[in-house]
C-alpha positions in Angstrom: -23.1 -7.2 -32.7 -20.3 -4.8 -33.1 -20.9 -2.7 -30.2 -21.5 -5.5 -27.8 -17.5 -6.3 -29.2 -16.5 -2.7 -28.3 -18.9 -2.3 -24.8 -16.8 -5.6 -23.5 -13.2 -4.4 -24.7 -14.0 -0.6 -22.8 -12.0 -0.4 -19.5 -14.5 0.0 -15.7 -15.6 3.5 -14.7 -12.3 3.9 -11.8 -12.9 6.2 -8.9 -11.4 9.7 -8.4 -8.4 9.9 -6.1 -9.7 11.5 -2.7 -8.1 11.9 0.9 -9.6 8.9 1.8 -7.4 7.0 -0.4 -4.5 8.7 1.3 -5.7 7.7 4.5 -6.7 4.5 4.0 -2.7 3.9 2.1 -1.1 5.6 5.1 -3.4 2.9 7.8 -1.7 0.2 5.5 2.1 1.7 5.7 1.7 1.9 9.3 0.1 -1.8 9.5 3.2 -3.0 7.5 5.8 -1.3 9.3 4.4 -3.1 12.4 3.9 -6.2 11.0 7.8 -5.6 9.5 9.3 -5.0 13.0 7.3 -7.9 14.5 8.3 -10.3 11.7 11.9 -9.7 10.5 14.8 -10.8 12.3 17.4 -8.6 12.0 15.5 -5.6 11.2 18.8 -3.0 12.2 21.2 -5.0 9.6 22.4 -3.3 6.6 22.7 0.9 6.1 20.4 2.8 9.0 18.3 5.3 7.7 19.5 9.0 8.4 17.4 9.2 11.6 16.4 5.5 12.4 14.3 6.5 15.4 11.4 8.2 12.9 11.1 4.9 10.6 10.8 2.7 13.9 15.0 1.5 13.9 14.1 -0.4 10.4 17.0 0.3 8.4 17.4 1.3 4.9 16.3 -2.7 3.2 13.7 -3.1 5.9 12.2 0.0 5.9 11.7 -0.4 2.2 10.4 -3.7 2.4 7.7 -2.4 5.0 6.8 0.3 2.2 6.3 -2.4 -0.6 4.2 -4.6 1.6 2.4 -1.3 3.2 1.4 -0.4 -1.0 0.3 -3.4 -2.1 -1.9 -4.0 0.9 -2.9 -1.0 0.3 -3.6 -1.0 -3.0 -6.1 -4.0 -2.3 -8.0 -2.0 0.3 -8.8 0.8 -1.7 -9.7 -1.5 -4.6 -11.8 -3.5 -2.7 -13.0 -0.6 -1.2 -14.2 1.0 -4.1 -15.7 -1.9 -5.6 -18.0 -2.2 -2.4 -18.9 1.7 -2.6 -17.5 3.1 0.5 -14.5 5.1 -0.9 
């Protein structure tokens, strides 16, 4: 009875970090900038990053606001796809 306790309280077996997680987070930073310069309205408002061509003309709040939608998408995609096996 006691280990049945313990067995459910035990965290999942995670996967390893591997380059396919880096790949997979980099396709999702590069989906959410695009989606950020498709969606936001004044995406050049507010401090410029140093060179604005590289990041797409986002500036500094956009440009970080791409990055937090780019991780958390990501984030779901590698869970998912370690939960289905193919990472």
């Amino acid at each position: 009875m006691l280990y049945k306790f313990f067995a459910a309280a035990s965290a999942p077996a995670t996967f390893e970090w591997s380059p396919k997680c880096a790949v997979v987070m980099i396709a999702c930073n590069i989906l959410a900038y695009a989606i950020a310069k498709a969606t936001i309205r004044k995406p050049e408002e507010g401090f410029m990053m140093p060179n604005g061509r590289f990041f797409g003309g986002l500036s500094h709040g956009a440009f970080v606001g791409a990055n937090c939608l780019g991780h958390l998408l990501g984030i779901g995609s590698i869970l998912g796809l370690a939960s289905r096996g193919v990472l």
